[in-house]
NULUMBA-698498 format. One record per residue (C-alpha): residue number from 1; x, y, z. Coordinates in Angstrom, 1 decimal, always signed. Last residue first. Layout:
<dogus>
+-----+--------+--------+--------+
! pos !      x !      y !      z !
+-----+--------+--------+--------+
! NUM !      X !      Y !      Z !
...
+-----+--------+--------+--------+
</dogus>
This chain:
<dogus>
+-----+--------+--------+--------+
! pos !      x !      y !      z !
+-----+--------+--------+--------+
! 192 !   +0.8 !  +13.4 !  -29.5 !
! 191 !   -2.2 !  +15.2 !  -31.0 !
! 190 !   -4.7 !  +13.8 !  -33.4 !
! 189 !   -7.4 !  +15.5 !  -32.8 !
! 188 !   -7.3 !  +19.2 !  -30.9 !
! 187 !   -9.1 !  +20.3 !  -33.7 !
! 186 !   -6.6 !  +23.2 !  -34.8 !
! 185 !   -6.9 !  +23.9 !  -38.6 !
! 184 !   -6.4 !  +27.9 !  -38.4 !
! 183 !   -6.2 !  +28.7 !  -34.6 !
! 182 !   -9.3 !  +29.1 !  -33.0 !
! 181 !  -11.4 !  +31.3 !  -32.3 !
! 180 !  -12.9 !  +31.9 !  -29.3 !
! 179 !  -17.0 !  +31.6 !  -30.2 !
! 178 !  -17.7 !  +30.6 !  -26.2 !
! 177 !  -18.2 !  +26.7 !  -27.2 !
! 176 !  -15.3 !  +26.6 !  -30.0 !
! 175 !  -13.5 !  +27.7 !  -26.9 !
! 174 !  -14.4 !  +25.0 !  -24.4 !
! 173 !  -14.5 !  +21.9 !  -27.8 !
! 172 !  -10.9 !  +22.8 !  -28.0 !
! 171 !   -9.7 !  +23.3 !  -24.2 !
! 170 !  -11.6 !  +19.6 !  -24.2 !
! 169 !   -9.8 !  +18.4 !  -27.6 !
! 168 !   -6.5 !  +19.2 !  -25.2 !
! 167 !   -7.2 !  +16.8 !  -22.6 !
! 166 !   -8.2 !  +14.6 !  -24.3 !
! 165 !   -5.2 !  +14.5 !  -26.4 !
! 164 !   -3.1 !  +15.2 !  -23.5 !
! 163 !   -4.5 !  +12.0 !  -21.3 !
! 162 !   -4.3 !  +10.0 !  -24.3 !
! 161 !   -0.9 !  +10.6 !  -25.4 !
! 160 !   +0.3 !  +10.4 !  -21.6 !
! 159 !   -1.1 !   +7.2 !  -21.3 !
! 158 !   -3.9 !   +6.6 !  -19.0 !
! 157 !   -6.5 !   +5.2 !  -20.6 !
! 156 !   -5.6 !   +2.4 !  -23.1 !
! 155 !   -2.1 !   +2.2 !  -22.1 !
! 154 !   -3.0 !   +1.5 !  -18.6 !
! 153 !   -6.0 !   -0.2 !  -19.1 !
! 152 !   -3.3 !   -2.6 !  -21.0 !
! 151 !   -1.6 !   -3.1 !  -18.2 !
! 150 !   -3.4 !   -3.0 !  -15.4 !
! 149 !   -5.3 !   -6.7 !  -18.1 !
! 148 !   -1.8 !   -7.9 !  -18.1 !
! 147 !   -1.7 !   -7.3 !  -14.4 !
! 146 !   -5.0 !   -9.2 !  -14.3 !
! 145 !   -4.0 !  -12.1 !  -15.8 !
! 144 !   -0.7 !  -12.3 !  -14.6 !
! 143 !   -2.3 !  -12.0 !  -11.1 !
! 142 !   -4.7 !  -15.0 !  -12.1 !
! 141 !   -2.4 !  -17.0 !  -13.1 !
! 140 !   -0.2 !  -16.8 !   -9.5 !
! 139 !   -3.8 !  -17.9 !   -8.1 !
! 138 !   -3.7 !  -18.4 !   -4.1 !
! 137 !   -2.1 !  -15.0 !   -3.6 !
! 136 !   -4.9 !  -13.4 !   -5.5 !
! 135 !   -7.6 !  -15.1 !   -3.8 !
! 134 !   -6.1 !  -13.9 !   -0.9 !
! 133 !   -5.6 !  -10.5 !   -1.4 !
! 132 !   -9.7 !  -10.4 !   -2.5 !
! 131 !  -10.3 !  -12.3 !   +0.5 !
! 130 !   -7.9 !  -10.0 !   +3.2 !
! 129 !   -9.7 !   -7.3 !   +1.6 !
! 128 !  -13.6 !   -8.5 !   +2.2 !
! 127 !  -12.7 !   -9.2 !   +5.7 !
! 126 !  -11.3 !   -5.8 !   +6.4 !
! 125 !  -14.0 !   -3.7 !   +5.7 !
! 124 !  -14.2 !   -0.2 !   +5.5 !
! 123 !  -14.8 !   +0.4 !   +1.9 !
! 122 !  -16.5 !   -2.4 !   +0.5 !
! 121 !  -14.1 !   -4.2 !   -2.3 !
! 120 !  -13.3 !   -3.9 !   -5.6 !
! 119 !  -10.7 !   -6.5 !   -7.2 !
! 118 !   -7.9 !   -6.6 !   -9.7 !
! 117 !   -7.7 !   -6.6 !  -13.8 !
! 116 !  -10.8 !   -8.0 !  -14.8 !
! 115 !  -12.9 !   -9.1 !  -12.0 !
! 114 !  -13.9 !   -6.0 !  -11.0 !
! 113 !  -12.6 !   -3.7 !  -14.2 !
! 112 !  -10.3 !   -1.2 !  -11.7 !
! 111 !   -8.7 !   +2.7 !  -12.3 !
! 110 !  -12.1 !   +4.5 !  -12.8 !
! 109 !  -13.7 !   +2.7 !  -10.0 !
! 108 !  -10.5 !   +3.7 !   -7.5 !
! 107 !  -12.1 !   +7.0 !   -8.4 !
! 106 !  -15.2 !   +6.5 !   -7.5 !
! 105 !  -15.2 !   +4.3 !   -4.2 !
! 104 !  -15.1 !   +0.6 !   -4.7 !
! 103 !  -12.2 !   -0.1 !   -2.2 !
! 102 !   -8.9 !   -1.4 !   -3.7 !
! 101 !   -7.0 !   -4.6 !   -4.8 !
! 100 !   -4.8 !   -4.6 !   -8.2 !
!  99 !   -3.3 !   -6.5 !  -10.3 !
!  98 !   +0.3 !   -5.3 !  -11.1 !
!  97 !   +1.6 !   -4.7 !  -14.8 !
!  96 !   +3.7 !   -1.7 !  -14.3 !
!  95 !   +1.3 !   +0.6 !  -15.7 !
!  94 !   -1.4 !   -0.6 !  -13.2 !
!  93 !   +0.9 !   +0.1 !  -10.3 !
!  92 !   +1.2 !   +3.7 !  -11.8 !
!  91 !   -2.7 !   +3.8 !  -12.6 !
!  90 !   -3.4 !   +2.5 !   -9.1 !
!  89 !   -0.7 !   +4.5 !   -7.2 !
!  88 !   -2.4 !   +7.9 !   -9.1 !
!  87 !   -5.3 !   +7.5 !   -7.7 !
!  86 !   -8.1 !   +8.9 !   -9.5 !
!  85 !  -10.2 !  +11.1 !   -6.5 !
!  84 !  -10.2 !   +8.8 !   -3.5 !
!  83 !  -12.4 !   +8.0 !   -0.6 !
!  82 !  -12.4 !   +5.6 !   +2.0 !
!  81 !   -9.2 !   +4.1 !   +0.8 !
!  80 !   -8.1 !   +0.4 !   +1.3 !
!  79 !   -5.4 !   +0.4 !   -1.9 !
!  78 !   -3.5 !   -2.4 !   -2.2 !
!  77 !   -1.1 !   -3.3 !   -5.1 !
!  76 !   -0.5 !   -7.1 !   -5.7 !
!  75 !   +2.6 !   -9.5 !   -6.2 !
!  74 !   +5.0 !   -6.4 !   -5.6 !
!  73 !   +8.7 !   -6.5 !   -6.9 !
!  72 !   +7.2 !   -4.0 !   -9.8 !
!  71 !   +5.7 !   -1.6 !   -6.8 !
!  70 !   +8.5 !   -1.1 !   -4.7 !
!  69 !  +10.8 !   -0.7 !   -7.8 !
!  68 !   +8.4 !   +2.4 !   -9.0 !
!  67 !   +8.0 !   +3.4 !   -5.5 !
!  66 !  +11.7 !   +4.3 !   -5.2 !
!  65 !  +11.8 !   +7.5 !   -3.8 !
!  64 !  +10.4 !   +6.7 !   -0.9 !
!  63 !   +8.8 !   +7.8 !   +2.2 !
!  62 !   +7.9 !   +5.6 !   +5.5 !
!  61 !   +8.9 !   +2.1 !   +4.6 !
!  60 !   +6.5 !   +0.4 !   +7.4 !
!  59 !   +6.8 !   -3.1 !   +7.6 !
!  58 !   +3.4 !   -5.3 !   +8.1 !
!  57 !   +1.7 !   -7.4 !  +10.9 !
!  56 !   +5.4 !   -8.4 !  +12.4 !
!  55 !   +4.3 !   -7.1 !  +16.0 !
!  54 !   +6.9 !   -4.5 !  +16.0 !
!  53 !   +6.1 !   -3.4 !  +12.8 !
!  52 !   +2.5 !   -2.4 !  +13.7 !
!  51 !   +3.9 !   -1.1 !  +16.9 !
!  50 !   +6.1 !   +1.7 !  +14.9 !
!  49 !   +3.1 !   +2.5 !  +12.3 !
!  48 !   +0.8 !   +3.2 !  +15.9 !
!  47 !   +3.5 !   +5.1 !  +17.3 !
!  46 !   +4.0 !   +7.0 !  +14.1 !
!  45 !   +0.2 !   +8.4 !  +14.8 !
!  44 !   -2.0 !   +7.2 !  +12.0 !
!  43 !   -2.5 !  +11.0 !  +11.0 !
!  42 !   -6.2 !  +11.7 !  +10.5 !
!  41 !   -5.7 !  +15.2 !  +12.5 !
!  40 !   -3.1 !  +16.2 !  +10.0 !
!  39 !   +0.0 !  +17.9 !  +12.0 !
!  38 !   +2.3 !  +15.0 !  +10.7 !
!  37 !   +1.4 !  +13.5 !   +7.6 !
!  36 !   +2.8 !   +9.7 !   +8.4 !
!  35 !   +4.6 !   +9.7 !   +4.5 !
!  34 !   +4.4 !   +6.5 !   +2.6 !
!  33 !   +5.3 !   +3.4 !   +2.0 !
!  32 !   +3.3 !   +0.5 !   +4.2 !
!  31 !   +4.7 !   -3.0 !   +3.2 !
!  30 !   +2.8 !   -6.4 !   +3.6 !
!  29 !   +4.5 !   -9.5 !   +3.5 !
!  28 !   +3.3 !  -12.3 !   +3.3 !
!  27 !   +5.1 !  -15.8 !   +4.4 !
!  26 !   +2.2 !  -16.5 !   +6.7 !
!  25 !   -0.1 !  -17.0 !   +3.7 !
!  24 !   -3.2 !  -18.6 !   +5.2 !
!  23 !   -2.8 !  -16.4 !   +9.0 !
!  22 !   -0.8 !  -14.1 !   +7.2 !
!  21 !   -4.0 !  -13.3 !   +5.0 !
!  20 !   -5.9 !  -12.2 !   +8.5 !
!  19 !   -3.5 !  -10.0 !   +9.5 !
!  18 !   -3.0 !   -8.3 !   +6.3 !
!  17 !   -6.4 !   -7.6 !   +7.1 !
!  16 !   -6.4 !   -5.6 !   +9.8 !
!  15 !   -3.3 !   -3.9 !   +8.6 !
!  14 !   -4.9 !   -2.8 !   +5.5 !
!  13 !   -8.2 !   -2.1 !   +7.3 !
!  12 !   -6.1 !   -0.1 !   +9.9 !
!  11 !   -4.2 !   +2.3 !   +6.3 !
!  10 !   -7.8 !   +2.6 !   +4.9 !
!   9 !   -6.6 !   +5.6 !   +3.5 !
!   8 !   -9.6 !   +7.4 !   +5.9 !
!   7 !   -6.9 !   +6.9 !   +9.1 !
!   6 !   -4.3 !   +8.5 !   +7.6 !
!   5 !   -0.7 !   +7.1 !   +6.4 !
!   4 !   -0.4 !   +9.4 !   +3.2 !
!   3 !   +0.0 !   +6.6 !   +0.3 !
!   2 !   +1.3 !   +3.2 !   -0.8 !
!   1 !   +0.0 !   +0.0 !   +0.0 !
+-----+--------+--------+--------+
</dogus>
């Protein structure tokens, strides 16, 4: 799991049910990267992070600058969030082939197929996480199945081309909207 370690990330769900997995898969490990947020009222307090680790449940990173390696030696990318708007984890973790796990709020919506590339779960519980991990852990072709799947959502998506194009035909169909002119020949189509 990577993100801010507050409470509304799902960060005790995570823990809760990386418990629960390591009692099937004790071999697991699950890995917390990410900064604690200090002076944000949902902080998970470092205290908490520290006895996490102390009892084995999961090893806390703290911040990296190596999240892409962190997530290509993963076997699944968790993400236990109460809300979201389009994570950028998921479409990173996607890009590099991972299946994925997360809650089905909207965003994490716009990033998973259920069933297709990873796994939507309730929000808020535990239970339902440590399944979908599970049945992920239990089926090594069913990850390549759905990472191929991250992967190719990934492209299809969220490529840069894509993202500018659309981007760009938006600013287009804005101005053509409010009679701005627009450049000779400019469609916004076809960009890089």
């Amino acid at each position: 799991m990577v993100g801010r370690m507050l409470w509304h990330k799902g960060v005790a769900e995570f823990v809760a049910a990386a418990r629960r997995v390591r009692q099937v898969f004790p071999g697991t490990v699950f890995v917390l990267v990410g900064p604690s947020d200090p002076g944000n009222p949902a902080q998970v307090p470092p205290e908490e992070l520290r006895a996490w680790e102390a009892e084995g449940v999961v090893r806390y990173l703290g911040v990296r600058d190596d999240v892409r390696d962190l997530l290509a030696a993963a076997d699944v990318a968790v993400l236990p969030s109460y809300r979201e708007g389009i994570p950028r984890v998921l479409i990173e973790a996607a890009a590099m082939g991972r299946p994925l796990v997360a809650t089905d709020v909207p965003g994490c919506r716009e990033v998973i197929r259920d069933g297709i590339n990873g796994f939507l779960v309730p929000a808020k519980d535990p239970a339902a996480l440590a399944a979908a991990i599970e049945a992920l852990l239990k089926d090594p072709g069913l990850r390549a199945e759905f990472g191929a799947a991250s992967r190719r959502l990934a492209e299809e998506r969220f490529s840069d081309r894509k993202v500018v194009a659309r981007i760009l035909g938006l600013y287009a169909e804005l101005l053509s909207a409010k009679s701005i002119p627009l450049p000779q020949g400019f469609t916004g189509a076809g960009l890089p």
